[in-house]
C-alpha positions in Angstrom: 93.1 85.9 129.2 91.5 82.7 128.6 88.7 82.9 125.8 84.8 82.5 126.7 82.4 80.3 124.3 78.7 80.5 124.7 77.1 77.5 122.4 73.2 77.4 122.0 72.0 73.5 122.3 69.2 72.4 120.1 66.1 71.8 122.9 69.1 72.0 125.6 70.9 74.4 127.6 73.3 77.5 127.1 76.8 76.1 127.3 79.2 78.1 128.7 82.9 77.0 128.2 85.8 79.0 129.8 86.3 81.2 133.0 83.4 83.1 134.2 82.3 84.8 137.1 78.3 84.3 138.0 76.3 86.8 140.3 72.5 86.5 141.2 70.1 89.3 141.0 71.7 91.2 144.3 75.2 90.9 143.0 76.2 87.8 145.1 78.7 84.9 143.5 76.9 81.8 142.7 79.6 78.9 142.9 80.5 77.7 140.1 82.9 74.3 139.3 85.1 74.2 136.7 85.1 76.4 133.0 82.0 74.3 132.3 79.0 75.8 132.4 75.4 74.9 131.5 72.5 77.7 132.1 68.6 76.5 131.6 66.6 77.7 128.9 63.4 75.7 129.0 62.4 77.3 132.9 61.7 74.1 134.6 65.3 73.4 136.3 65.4 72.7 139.9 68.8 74.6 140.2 67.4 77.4 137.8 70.0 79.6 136.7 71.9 76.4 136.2 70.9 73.3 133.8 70.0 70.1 135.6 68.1 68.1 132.8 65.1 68.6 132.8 64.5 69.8 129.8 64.4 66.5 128.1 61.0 65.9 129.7 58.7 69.0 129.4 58.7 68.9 125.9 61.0 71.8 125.2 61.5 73.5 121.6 64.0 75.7 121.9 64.7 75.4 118.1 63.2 78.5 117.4 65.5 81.1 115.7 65.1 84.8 115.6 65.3 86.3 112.0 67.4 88.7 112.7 70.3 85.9 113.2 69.2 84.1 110.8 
């Protein structure tokens, strides 16, 4: 089986590299290309769950890091 990385991006998306399978809410497949995957973190994408950018312009911090990770 193929592994699965998840990679936090400093004021950017989730990046999600390897084969995965993505359902909505109701348990539909959402179609996906390739083992590339970016999913928005900042709430203002057009193509919410996926990434499309616009992060860079609402003046996202998404820098902020839980303690417990820490």
């Amino acid at each position: 089986m193929a592994e699965v990385t998840i990679k936090v991006r400093e004021n950017g998306p989730l990046l999600v590299r390897g084969p995965v399978e993505v359902t909505d809410h109701e348990g539909r497949k959402l179609r996906v290309e390739g083992d590339n995957i970016a999913f928005c973190r900042c709430g203002h994408s057009g193509r919410k769950p996926f990434c499309d950018g616009t992060h860079r312009g609402c003046d996202f911090d998404g820098t902020v890091v839980d303690d417990a990770y820490a």
